[in-house]
N, C-alpha and C positions, 0 to 999 in steps of 0.2 A: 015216754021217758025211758022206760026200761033201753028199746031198741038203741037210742040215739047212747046209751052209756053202753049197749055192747059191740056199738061204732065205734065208740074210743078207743074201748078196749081192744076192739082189732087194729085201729091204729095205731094204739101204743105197742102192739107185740112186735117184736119184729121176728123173723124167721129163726129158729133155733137150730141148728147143725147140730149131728154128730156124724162120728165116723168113727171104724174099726178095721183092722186088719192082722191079717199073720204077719208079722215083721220078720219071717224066714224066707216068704215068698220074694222071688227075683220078678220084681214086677215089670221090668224092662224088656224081659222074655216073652210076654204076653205082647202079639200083633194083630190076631185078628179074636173076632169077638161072633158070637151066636145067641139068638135068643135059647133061654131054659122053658118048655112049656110047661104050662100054659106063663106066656111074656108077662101076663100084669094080672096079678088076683086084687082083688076087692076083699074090706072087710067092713062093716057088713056086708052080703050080698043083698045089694039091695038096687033094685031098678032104678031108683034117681040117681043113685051114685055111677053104676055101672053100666056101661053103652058103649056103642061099637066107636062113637065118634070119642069117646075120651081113651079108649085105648090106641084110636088110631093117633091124635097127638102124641101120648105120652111115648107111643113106638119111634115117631118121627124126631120129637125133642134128645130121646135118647142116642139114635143115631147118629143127630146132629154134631152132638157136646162128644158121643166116642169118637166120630170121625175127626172131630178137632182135637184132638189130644194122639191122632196119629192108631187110632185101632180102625182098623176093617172090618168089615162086619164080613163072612167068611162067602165063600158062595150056597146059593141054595144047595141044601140035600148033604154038606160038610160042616163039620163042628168047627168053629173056633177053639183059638186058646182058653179064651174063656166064655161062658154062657152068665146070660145077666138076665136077670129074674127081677122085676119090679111089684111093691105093693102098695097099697093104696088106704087107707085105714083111716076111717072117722070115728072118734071116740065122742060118747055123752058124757058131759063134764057138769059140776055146778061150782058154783061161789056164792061164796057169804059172806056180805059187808055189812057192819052192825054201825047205826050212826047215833049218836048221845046229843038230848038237846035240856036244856033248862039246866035247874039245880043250883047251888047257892055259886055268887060271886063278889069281888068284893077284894081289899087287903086288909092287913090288921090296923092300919092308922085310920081310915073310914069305915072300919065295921063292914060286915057280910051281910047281904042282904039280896034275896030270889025265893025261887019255891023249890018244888021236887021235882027229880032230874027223868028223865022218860030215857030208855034205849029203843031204838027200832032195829031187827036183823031183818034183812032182804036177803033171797035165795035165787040167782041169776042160772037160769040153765043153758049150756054154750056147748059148740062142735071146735072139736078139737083136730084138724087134719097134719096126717103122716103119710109124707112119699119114701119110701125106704127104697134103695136098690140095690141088691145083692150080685155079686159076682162069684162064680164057683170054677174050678179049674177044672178044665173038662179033661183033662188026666185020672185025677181020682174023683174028684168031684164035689171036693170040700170047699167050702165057704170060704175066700181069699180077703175079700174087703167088702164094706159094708157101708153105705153112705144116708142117712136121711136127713130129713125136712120137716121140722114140726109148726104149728101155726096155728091159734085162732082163726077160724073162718067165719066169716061176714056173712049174711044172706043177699042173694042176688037183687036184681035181676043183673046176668052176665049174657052179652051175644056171644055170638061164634070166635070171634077175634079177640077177646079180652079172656075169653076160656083159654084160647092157643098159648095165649101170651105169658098168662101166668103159668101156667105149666111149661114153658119154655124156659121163664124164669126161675121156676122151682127144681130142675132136674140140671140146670144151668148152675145152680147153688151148690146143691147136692156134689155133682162131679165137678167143682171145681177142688173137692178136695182128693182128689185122684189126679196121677196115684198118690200116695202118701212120700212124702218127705222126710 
């Protein structure tokens, strides 16, 4: 029962955006793009989360979505205009829903009539995941814009192609609000 209600609950989230930026920055002047190393950290570090094949997505997704928006990614051993730095963050989360059953009912033309009223509180522990990705001007090297993706996460089982997908999806979210308007 629990599982099947923090089903819901991921299917009732839907993806949360935010976004941030210098609004002095001429972001028009930014044409090609470099990764910042290390490209994608992890929080925690932790072995399930962290693996070569979900960096290797996440580098590909991102790619994708700058090339389509007209950035180049720079040639090897050259900085871009800008360097982009991706994270990846699962937080441990809980909720508490209290549900009320019994107790008197009734209206005042037929009189009231039940017993005593019971509360139950339930405590639901849930993973909260964050794709953030940063862009820094590799001029000075300050932080320019700032785009994530927050979301309840499901428990798998996910294959190889439904991992891609949603991280294509999710970095696809992300940067569609770049640059800023």
């Amino acid at each position: 029962m629990l599982l099947s209600l923090l089903l819901l609950l991921a299917a009732c989230q839907s993806i949360q955006l935010e976004r941030d930026f210098d609004p002095n920055r001429d972001f028009g002047a930014y044409r090609t793009w470099s990764w910042q190393e290390p490209a994608l950290q992890f929080r925690p570090v932790d072995p399930r989360l962290r693996s070569d094949l979900t960096e290797q997505r996440v580098r590909a997704a991102v790619a994708e979505q700058l090339d389509q928006r007209g950035l180049r990614q720079a040639p090897s051993g050259r900085r871009g205009d800008i360097r982009v730095q991706v994270w990846l963050v699962v937080d441990q989360r809980q909720s508490q829903i209290t549900s009320y059953s019994g107790g008197y009912w009734g209206n005042p033309w037929y009189g009231y009539w039940g017993g005593p009223g019971f509360g139950e509180t339930r405590t639901y522990d849930y993973q909260v995941g964050t794709l953030q990705i940063d862009f820094y001007d590799s001029r000075d090297g300050k932080l320019v814009w700032r785009g994530s993706a927050q979301q309840i996460l499901r428990e798998g089982p996910y294959d190889p192609a439904e991992r891609t997908r949603m991280i294509r999806e999710t970095v696809s979210r992300v940067l569609s609000q770049y640059p800023p308007h």
